[in-house]
Each structure stands twice: as structure tokens, then as C-alpha cells.
C-alpha positions in Angstrom: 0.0 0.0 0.0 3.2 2.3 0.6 3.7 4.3 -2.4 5.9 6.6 -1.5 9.1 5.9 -3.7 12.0 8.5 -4.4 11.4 11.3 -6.2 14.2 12.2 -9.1 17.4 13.5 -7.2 17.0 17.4 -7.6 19.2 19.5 -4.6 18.7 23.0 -3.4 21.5 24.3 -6.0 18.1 23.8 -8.6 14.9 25.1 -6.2 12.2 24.8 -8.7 13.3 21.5 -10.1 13.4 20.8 -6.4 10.0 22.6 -5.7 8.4 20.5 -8.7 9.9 17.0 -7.0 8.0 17.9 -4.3 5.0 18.0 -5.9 5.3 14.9 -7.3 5.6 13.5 -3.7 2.4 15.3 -3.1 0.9 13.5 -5.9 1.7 10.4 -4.4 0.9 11.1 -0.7 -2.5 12.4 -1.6 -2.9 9.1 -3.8 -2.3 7.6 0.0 -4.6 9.2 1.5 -7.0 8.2 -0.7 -6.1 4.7 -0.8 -6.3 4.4 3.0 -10.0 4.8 2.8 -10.3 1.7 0.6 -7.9 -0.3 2.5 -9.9 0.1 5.6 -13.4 -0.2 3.9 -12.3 -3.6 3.3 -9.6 -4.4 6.0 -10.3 -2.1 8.8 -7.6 -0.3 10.4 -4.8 -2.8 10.1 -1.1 -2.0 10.7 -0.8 -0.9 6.8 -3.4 1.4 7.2 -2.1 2.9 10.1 1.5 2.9 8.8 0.1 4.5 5.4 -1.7 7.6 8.3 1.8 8.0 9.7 3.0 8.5 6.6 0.4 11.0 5.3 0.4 12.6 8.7 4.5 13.3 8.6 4.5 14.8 5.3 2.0 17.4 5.2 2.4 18.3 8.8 6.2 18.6 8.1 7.3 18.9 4.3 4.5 20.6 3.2 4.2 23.4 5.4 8.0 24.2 4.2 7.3 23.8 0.7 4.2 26.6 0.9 6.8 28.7 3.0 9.6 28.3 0.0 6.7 29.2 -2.5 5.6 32.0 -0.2 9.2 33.5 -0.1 10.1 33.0 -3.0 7.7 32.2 -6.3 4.8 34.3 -5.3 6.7 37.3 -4.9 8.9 37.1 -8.4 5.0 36.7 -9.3 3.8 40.2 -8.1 6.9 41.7 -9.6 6.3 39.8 -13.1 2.5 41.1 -13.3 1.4 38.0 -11.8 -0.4 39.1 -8.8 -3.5 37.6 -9.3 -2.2 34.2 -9.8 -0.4 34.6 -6.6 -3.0 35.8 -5.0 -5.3 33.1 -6.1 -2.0 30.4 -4.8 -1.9 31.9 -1.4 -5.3 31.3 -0.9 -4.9 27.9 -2.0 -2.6 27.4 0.6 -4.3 28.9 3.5 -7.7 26.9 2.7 -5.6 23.7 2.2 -4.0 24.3 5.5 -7.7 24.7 7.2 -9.1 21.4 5.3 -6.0 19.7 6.7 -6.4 20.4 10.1 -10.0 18.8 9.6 -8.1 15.7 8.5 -5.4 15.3 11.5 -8.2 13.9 13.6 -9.2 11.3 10.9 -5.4 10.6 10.6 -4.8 9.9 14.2 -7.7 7.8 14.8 -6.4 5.5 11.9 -2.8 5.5 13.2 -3.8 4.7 16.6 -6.5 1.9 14.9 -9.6 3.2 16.0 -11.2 4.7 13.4 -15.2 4.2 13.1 -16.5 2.5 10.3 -19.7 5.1 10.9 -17.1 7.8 10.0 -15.2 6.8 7.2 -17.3 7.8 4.3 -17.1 11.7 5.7 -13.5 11.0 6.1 -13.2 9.9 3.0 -15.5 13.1 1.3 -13.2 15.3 3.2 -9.7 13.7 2.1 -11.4 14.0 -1.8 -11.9 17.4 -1.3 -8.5 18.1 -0.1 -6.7 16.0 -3.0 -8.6 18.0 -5.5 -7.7 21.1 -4.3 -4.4 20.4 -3.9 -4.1 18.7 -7.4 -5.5 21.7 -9.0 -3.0 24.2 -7.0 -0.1 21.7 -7.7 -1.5 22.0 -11.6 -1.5 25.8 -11.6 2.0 26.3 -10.0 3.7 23.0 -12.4 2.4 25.0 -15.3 2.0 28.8 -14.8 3.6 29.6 -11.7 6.8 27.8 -11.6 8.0 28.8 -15.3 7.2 33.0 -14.7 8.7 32.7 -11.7 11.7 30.3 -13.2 12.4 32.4 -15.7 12.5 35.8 -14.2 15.0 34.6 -11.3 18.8 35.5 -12.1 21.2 32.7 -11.4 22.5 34.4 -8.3 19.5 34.8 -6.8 18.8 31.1 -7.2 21.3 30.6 -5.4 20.6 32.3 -2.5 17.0 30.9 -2.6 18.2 27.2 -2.5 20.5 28.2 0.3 17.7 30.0 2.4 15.2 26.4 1.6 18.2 24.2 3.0 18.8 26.7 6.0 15.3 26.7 7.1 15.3 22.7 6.9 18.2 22.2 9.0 16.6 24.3 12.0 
């Protein structure tokens, strides 16, 4: 049930390539999340599912939250200063309501990694983690494929540079 496999190796000398690795990792965690609710449907909260909740639960309470904070520093404002404020506009509200759906999940998350999720609550569990994989799929979408170029392309090497240095500073606190 674990698919959570390595990305392709991109370092913080290369911050979007890095950035877009990272969404691929989101694609497959939110594939998780959504796999959990068929697992236990038909196996109950067994020790995959609730290895598979730790797993979801450790990467967007930790990774994720740094990888809005890299976009925040550093894509949505080269976005403002291309003519792109709308789009960034539109991204940071993306990731405020994906961090407010996801702290309606944690409970559901917990309850599976400590095995005692109710069968009674599953299919809203299940409605919410939909909801929050679309989103997040359509964000991830608009920032693979508008964002992430502008931005790419109007950063100067140097500034790169620092930007890959200020991601791998913040992780290492």
C-alpha cells in the first residue's frame, strides 16, 4: 500500500526542479490518502493502514508546510513583480484553505494511526480527504504549469542561489 518511492534526485543548487519534486511526492501522498479509505473499507484499520496515516500525517504536517513557505518567499513574490499578482493571489489562498481542510483531517489521521477509526465515520472522512486532493491537485497543476515557469524564468542565477541556500537553511533548523 506504501507508495511513497524517491522522487528524481534534484538538490537545493536547482529550487524549482526541487520545488516540482516535491509535488510529485504530493501527488503520491495524496494518492495515500486516498487509498487508506479503501484499504480500511475492506480491512479495517490494520497495521498498513495505520503505517500508510503516519506516513500522510509526517509529510503534510512537516514537508509541506516548508514547501508553501519556500513558495511563499520565493515564487509568489517574483510573481507580483512579473505582473502575476493575481495568480499569486489566487496560490496563497490555495494554501491557506488547504492548511484549514487539513487540520479537519489530523483527527481522521490519528484515529487511523492509533486503529480506532469508526467505520460510521469513514465515508465523511473519506468526502473530506477528496476534497483536499482536488484542491491540492489543482494548485499543484497551476504552479507545475503557470507559476513555476514566470517565476523560473525571471529569477537570475545568483538569486537562485541564495534561494536554494535560504530552503536548505530553514530545513536544518
Amino acid at each position: 500500500m506504501n507508495l511513497l518511492h524517491a522522487s528524481p534526485a534534484a538538490g537545493f543548487d536547482e529550487p524549482f526542479e526541487l520545488m516540482a519534486a516535491c509535488h510529485e511526492r504530493m501527488a503520491r501522498t495524496l494518492s495515500l490518502l486516498e487509498r487508506i479509505g479503501e484499504h480500511i473499507a475492506t480491512h479495517g484499520c490494520d497495521a498498513q493502514a495505520r503505517d500508510a496515516a503516519k506516513d500522510v500525517l509526517r509529510y503534510f504536517t512537516i514537508a509541506a508546510p516548508l514547501h508553501h513557505e519556500d513558495e511563499e518567499l520565493h515564487v509568489f513574490p517574483r510573481l507580483r513583480e512579473e505582473g502575476h499578482g493575481e495568480l499569486a493571489d489566487q496560490l496563497l489562498s490555495d494554501h491557506r484553505e488547504m492548511e484549514a481542510r487539513w487540520a479537519g483531517i489530523v483527527p481522521d489521521l490519528t484515529a487511523i494511526r492509533d486503529g480506532v477509526m469508526p467505520g460510521e465515520t469513514l465515508s465523511a472522512a473519506r468526502e473530506r480527504w477528496q476534497t483536499f486532493a482536488t484542491l491540492y491537485r489543482r494548485h499543484i497543476d497551476a504552479e507545475d504549469h503557470d507559476a513555476y515557469p514566470a517565476a523560473s524564468v525571471a529569477t537570475p542565477d545568483t538569486e537562485l542561489r541564495a534561494m536554494g541556500e535560504e530552503m536548505a537553511g530553514r530545513r536544518r533548523t
